[in-house]
C-alpha positions in Angstrom: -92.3 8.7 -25.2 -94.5 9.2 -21.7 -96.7 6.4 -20.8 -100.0 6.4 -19.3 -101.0 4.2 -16.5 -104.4 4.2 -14.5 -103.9 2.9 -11.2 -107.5 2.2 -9.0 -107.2 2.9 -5.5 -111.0 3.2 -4.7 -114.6 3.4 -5.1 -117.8 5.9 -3.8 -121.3 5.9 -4.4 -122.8 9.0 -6.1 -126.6 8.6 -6.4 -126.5 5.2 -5.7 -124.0 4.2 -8.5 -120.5 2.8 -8.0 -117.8 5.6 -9.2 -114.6 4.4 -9.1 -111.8 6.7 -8.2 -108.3 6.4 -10.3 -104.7 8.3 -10.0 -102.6 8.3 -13.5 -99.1 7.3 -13.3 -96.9 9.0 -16.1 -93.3 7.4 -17.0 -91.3 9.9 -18.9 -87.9 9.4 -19.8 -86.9 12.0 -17.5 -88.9 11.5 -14.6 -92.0 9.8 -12.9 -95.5 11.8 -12.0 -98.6 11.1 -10.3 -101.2 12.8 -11.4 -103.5 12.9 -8.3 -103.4 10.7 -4.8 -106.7 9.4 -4.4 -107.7 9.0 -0.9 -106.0 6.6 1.8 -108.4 6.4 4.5 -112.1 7.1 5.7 -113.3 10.0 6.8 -116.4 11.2 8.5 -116.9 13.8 6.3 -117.5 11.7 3.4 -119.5 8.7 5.2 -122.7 9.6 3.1 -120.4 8.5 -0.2 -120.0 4.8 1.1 -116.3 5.1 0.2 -114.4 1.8 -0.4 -110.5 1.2 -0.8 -108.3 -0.5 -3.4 -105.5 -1.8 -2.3 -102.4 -0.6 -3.7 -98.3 0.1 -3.8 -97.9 4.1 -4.1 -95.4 4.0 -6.7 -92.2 6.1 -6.4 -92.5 9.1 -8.4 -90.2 11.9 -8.8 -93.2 14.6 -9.1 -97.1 15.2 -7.6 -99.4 16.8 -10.1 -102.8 17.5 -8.0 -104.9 18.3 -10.8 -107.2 20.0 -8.4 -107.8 19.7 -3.9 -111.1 17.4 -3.9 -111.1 14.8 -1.1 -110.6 11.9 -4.0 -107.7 13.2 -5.6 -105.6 14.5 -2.6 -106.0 12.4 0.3 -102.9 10.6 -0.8 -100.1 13.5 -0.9 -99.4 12.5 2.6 -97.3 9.3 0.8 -95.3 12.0 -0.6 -94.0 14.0 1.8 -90.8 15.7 0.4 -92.0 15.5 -2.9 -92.7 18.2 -5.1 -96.1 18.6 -5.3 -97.7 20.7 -8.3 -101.1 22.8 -8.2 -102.7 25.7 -9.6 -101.9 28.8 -6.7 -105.8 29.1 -7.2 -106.6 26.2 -6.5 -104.6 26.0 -3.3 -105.5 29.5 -2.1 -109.5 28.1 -2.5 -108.9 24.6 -0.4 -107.0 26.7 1.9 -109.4 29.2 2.7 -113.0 27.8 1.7 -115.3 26.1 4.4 -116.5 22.9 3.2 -114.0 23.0 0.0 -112.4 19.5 1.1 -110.9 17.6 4.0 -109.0 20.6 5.0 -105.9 18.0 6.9 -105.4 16.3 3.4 -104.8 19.6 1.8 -101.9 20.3 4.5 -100.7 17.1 5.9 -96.7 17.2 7.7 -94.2 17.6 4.9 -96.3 18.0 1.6 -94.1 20.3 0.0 -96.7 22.7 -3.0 -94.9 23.9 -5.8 -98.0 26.8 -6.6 -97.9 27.5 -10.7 -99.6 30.3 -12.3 -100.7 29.1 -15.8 -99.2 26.8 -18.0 -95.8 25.4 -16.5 -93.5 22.7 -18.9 -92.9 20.0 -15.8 -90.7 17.8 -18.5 -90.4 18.3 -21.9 -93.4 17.7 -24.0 -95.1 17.2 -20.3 -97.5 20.6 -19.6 -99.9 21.9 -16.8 -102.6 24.0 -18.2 -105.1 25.6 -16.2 -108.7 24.1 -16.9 -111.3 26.1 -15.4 -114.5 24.9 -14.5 -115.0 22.0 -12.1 -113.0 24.2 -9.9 -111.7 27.3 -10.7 -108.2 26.4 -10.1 -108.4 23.0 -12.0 -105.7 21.9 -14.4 -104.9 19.3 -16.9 -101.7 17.4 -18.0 -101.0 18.0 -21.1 -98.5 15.1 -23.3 -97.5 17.0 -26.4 -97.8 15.2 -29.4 -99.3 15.4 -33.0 -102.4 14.7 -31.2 -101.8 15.1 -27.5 -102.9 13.0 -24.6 -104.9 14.6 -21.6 -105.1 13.7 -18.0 -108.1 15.6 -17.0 -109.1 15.2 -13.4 -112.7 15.8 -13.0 -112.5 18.9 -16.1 -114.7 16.2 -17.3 -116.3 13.7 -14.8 -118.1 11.1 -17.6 -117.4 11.2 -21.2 -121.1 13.0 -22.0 -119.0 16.2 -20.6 -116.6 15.9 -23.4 -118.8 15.2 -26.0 -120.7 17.9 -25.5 -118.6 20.5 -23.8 -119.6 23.2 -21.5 -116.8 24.9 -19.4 -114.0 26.5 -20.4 -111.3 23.8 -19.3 -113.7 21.0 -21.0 -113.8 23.3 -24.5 -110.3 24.0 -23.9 -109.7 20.1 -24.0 -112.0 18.9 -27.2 -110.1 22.0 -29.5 -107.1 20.4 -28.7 -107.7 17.1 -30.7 -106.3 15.3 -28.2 -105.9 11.3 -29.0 -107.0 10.5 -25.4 -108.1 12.1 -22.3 -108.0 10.3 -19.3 -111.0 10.9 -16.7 -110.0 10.6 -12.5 -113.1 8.1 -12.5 -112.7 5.7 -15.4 -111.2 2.8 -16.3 -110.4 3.9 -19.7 -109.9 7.0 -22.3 -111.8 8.8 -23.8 -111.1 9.4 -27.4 
């Protein structure tokens, strides 16, 4: 059984409301991932945002998932240099090569090793990367097989309203799944 753990490690302002930023900590019984790394420090380029910080221990994980190379959900890989780090070849190619993509020294900081995966990839058994088109074209998803599975989504979905009514692929993708819970990178808690 793979357990799901939110972990807040900090806080923007979007239009003037508070979104809190969270990374998903999965325990399987044959390893540990982080799905995402938040964001460690300030940065100029994202002073407009009013970014805040959560304290909070980096656990120690045996994988990286990034489900995709925004600011908010990479600016922590540097914690795991020499740890496998998992993204869509897409998605790195894009954050690589595209001016104002993201904060292009937490994409590549000293020692973040990229695994790049084309599609779907088993990481564990029962544990699945899927590609998730849509907030980025490189996006992907956790998948945690089950008779209904459990998602972590990244920003496929953003706020629940995106699942509810679905637009992208990757969000479309996620609702004909049936999946018992999908956890969102800025919510406290599943939807469902």
């Amino acid at each position: 059984m793979t357990t799901v753990t939110p972990i807040h490690v900090a806080d923007f302002l979007i239009e003037g409301e508070v979104m809190p930023v969270y990374v998903h900590l999965l325990e399987h019984p044959e390893g540990r991932i982080l799905v995402d790394t938040g964001f460690t420090e300030l940065h100029p380029a994202v002073e407009d945002m009013n970014p805040s910080l959560v304290a909070w221990e980096p656990p120690a994980v045996d994988y990286v998932v990034n489900t995709h190379l925004h600011f908010d959900h990479v600016g922590g890989n540097h914690r795991y240099a020499g740890t496998p780090v998992y993204v869509q070849r897409r998605e790195l190619e894009d954050a690589r090569t595209q001016a104002e993509y993201t904060i292009p020294e937490w994409v590549d900081p000293p020692g973040v090793e990229y695994v790049p995966v084309d599609g779907e990839l088993e990481l564990l058994p029962g544990v699945r990367l899927v590609p998730a088109p849509g907030h980025t074209a490189g996006s992907q998803i956790v998948v945690i097989d089950g008779d209904r599975p459990v998602v972590i989504a990244g920003d496929t979905a953003v706020w629940f309203g995106e699942l509810d009514e679905p637009e992208t692929e990757g969000q479309r993708m996620i609702v004909a799944m049936n999946p018992r819970q999908v956890w969102l990178s800025h919510t406290a808690e599943p939807w469902s």
